[in-house]
N, C-alpha and C positions, 0 to 999 in steps of 0.2 A: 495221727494220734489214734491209741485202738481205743474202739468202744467200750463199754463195760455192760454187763449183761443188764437188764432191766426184768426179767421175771423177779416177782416177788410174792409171798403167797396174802392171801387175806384175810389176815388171821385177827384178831382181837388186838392184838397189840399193832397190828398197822393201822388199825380203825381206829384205833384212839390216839396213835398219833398224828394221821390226818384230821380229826377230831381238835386236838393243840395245836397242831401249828394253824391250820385256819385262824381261831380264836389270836392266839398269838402274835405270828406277823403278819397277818391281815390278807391285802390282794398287793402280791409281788410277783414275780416271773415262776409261777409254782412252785415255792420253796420244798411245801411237803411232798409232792412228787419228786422233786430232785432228790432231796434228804432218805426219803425212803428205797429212793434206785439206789443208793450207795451210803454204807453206814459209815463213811468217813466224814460224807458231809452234813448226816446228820448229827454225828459226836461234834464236829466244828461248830456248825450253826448253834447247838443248844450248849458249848462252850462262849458263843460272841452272848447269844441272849443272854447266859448267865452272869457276865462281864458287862453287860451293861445294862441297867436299871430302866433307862428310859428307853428301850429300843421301840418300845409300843408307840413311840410319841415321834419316832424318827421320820425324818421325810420317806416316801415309797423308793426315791431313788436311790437312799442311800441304803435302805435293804437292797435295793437290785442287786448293786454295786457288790453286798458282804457276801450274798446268794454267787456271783461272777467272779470275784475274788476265790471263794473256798473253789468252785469248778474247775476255774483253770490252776491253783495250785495243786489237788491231785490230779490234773492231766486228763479230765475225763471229759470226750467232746459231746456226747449226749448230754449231760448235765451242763455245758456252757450256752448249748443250743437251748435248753430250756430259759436259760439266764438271760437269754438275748444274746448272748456273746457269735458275731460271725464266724465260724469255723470252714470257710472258704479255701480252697487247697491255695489257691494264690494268694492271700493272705497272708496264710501260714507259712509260704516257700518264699513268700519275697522278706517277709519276717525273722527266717529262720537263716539267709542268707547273711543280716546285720548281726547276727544274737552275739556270736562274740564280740563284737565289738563295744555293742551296747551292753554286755557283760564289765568288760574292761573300762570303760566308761563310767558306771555305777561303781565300780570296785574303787576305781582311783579316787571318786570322791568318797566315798564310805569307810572302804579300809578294809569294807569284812565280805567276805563271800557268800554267804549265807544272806544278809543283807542284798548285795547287792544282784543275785539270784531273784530275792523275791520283788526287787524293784522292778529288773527285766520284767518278769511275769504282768506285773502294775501297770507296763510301757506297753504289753503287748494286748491287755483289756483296751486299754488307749487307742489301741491302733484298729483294732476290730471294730471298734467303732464309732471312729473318723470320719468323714466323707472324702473318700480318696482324689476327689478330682480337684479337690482343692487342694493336694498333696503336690508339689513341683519336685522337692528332692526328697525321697522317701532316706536315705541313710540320713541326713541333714538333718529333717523332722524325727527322725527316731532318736538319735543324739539328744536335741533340743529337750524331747520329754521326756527321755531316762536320764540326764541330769538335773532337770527341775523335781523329777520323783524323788531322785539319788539325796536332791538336797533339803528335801522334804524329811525325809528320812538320818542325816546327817545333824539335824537339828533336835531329833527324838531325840537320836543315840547321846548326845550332850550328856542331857538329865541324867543318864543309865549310865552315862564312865564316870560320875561323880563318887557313883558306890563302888566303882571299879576296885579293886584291891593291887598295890603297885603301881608300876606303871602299866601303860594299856598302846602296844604293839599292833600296826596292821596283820592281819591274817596271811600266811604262806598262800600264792597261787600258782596254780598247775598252768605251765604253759598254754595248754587248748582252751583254758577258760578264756583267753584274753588275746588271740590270738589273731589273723589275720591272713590274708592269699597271697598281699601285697610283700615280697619280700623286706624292698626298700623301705617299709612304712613299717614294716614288724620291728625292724631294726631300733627307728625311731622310738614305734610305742613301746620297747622291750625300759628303754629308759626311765620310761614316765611309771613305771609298775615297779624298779627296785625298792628295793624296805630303803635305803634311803631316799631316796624323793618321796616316797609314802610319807615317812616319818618328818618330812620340812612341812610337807603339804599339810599334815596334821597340826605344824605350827601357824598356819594362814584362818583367816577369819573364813564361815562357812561361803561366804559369797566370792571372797577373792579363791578358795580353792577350785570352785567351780568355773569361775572366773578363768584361770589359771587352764585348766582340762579343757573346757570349751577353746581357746585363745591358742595356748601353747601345744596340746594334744592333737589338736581335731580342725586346726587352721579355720575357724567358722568364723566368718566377719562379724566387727561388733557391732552391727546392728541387729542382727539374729540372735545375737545373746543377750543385747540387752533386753528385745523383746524376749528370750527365755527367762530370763532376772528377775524382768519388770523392772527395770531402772533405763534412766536414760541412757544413750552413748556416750556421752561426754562422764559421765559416772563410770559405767562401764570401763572406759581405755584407763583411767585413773585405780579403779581395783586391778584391774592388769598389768599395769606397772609397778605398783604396790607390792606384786602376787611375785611378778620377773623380779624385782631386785632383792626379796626376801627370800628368794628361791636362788640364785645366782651367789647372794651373799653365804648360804650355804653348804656350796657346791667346793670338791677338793682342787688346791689352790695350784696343784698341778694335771695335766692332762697323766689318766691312771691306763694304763698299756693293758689288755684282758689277761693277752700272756703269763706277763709280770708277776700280774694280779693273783691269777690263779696259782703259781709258782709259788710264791709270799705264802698265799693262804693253808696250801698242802705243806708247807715247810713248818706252820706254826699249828695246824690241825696233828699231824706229826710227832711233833716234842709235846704238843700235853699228854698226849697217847703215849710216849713213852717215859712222862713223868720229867723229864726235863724242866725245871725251873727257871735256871737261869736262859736257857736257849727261848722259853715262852718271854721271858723279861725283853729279852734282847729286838726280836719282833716287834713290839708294842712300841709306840711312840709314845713319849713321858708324860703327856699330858690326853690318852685315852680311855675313853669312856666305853662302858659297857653296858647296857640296859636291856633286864631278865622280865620278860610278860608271862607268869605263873598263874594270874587271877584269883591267885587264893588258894588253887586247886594244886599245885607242886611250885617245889623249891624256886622262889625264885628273892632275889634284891629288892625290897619297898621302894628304893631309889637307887637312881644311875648310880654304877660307883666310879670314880676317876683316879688314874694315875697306875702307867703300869703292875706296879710288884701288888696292890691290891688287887686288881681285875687276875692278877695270875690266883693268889693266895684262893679268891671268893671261885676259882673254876678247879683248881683240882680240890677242895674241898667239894664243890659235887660229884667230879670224878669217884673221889675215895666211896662218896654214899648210893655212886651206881656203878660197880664195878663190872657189871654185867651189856653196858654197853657196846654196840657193834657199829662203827661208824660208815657210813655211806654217801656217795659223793651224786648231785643232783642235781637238775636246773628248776630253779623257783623264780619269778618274778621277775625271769630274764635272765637272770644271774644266777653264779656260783652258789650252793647252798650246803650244807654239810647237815645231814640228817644224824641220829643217835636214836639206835630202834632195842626197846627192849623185847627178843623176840621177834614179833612179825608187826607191831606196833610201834612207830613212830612216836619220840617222847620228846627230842626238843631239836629244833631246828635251829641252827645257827646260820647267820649273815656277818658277813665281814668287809669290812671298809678300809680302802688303802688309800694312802697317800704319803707320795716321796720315799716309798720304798721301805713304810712300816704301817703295820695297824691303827688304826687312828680308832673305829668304832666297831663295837660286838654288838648285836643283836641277837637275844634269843627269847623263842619264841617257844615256852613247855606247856603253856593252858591248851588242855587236850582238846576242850571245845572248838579251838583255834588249829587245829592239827587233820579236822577233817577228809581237806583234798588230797593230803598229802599220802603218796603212795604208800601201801604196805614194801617191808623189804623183801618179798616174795617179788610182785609184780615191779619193784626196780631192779632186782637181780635178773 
């Protein structure tokens, strides 16, 4: 992790901000030395102060904590060092060995990358300082507290989709987000990250999804989870059976071939591209659904719409309103994805779902806030 320089001059305006933050947030791990080595964490720190009213009245630790938090979000190890934060090479390299995993991890419960990014981050203040000898399986305990964060944080986001506009889609992920050495085991987790299992899991109660990821994911016995949960075991096995048959129940009723799969989906990516109606109809299974996540921010359906000849009607109508689109073919989330770039700009990601040898579900993904990872069409050509 590089340094960041620490000269600064001593000027009037350093003196009075040393001056406020003393007065301010009191005795904590030097906040105004931190703040003033880096004006990122000064804009942050006097953003949280101004966001919250009582911070003068807060325990000392949980300043530590906002001081540690803003450090290791910009990445700066001088300033974690001042926070208390360990910056230990082996720390960091035995740390840095699970990140994806405990990426994917976070993600599966969360949904969102950005999210589940800054949870990692949240798992990794945890881990710096631990007391490691009481650590037996370091991947196992890193697991354990980036999904007790993950579900920390899955519980905020509730509140926040309430205002959601539409419906509210997992986020596209980049393969290396979520990724693995293990081939056999990449295999496995490639499953648990498609936008549909995302999208069942989104149907499970915040306990049984995690439930579920710990259980089904990450093979962790239930008693480690339920001390992760804080629930008994006998609780525990019961949200996991719960979490297995609502998850099983909405699984396709046939085993779906990748080949197949992909064959089907270029054939009907295909005929909308070349305005074929009846050939897009034909693809579709009578009774498929389509569900567009816009946010508000572009075209998309307030609600799923169902039933072939509508789901075709509602898609070359955006066709017609972006005629300028260049489609490109991609791995997201494990699976087959079909991106639509205006430009060098990524505008809506589609997923598609087969079963018995027609479309059964569309997924598309246009709220750009939600389009982040997703490559430019420079860097996938």
């Amino acid at each position: 992790m590089a340094r960041i320089g620490l000269e600064h001059d001593r000027t009037w305006f350093v003196r009075l901000v040393e001056w406020g933050t003393r007065r301010k947030y009191g005795k904590v791990p030097d906040p105004g030395k931190v703040a003033l080595h880096n004006r990122r964490v000064l804009t942050s720190m006097l953003l949280t102060e101004g966001s919250a009213a009582r911070w003068n009245s807060l325990d000392p630790t949980l300043k530590a904590l906002t001081v540690m938090v803003v450090s290791a979000r910009i990445g700066c190890s001088w300033c974690m060092d001042e926070a208390g934060v360990s910056t230990d090479d082996e720390l960091a390299r035995e740390f840095d060995e699970h990140r994806a995993i405990l990426v994917g991890a976070a993600y599966r419960v969360v949904g969102s990358v950005s999210d589940a990014e800054d949870v990692v981050q949240e798992a990794w203040l945890r881990w710096a300082a631990v007391d490691h000898e009481e650590v037996r399986e370091p991947r196992a305990y890193l697991i354990r507290i980036t999904t007790r964060l993950a579900l920390n944080r899955l519980r905020e986001q509730k509140a926040r989709r309430e205002q959601y506009v539409g419906p509210w889609l997992p986020e596209p992920i980049a393969p290396e987000l979520a990724s693995t050495d293990d081939p056999a085991a990449a295999v496995e987790l490639a499953d648990s990250v498609s936008m549909a299992m995302l999208v069942v899991l989104e149907t499970l109660s915040p306990l049984e999804r995690a439930t579920f990821v710990l259980r089904e994911v990450f093979d962790l016995p239930y008693d480690e989870i339920a001390d992760t949960l804080g629930r008994s075991e006998s609780a525990v096995r019961q949200l996991a059976h719960r979490a297995r048959e609502h998850v099983h129940a909405r699984q396709p009723r046939h085993h779906v071939d990748k080949e197949r799969h992909n064959e089907l989906t270029m054939r009907f990516m295909q005929a909308a591209g070349s305005g074929d109606f009846d050939q897009v109809v034909s693809l579709l299974a009578p009774d498929a659904v389509l569900v567009s996540d816009g946010g508000g921010k572009k075209k998309a359906a307030l609600r799923p719409i169902h039933g072939a000849e509508k789901i075709a009607r509602w898609l070359f109508g955006v066709l017609a309103d972006n005629p300028g689109f260049e489609i490109r073919v991609a791995t997201l989330n494990g699976e087959t994805a079909y991106i639509a770039y205006f430009d060098e700009q990524p505008d809506t990601v589609t997923f598609l779902e087969t079963d018995d040898g027609l479309i059964t579900e569309l997924y598309l993904i246009r709220n750009p806030d939600k389009l982040t990872t997703v490559p430019t069409r420079h860097a996938l050509d």
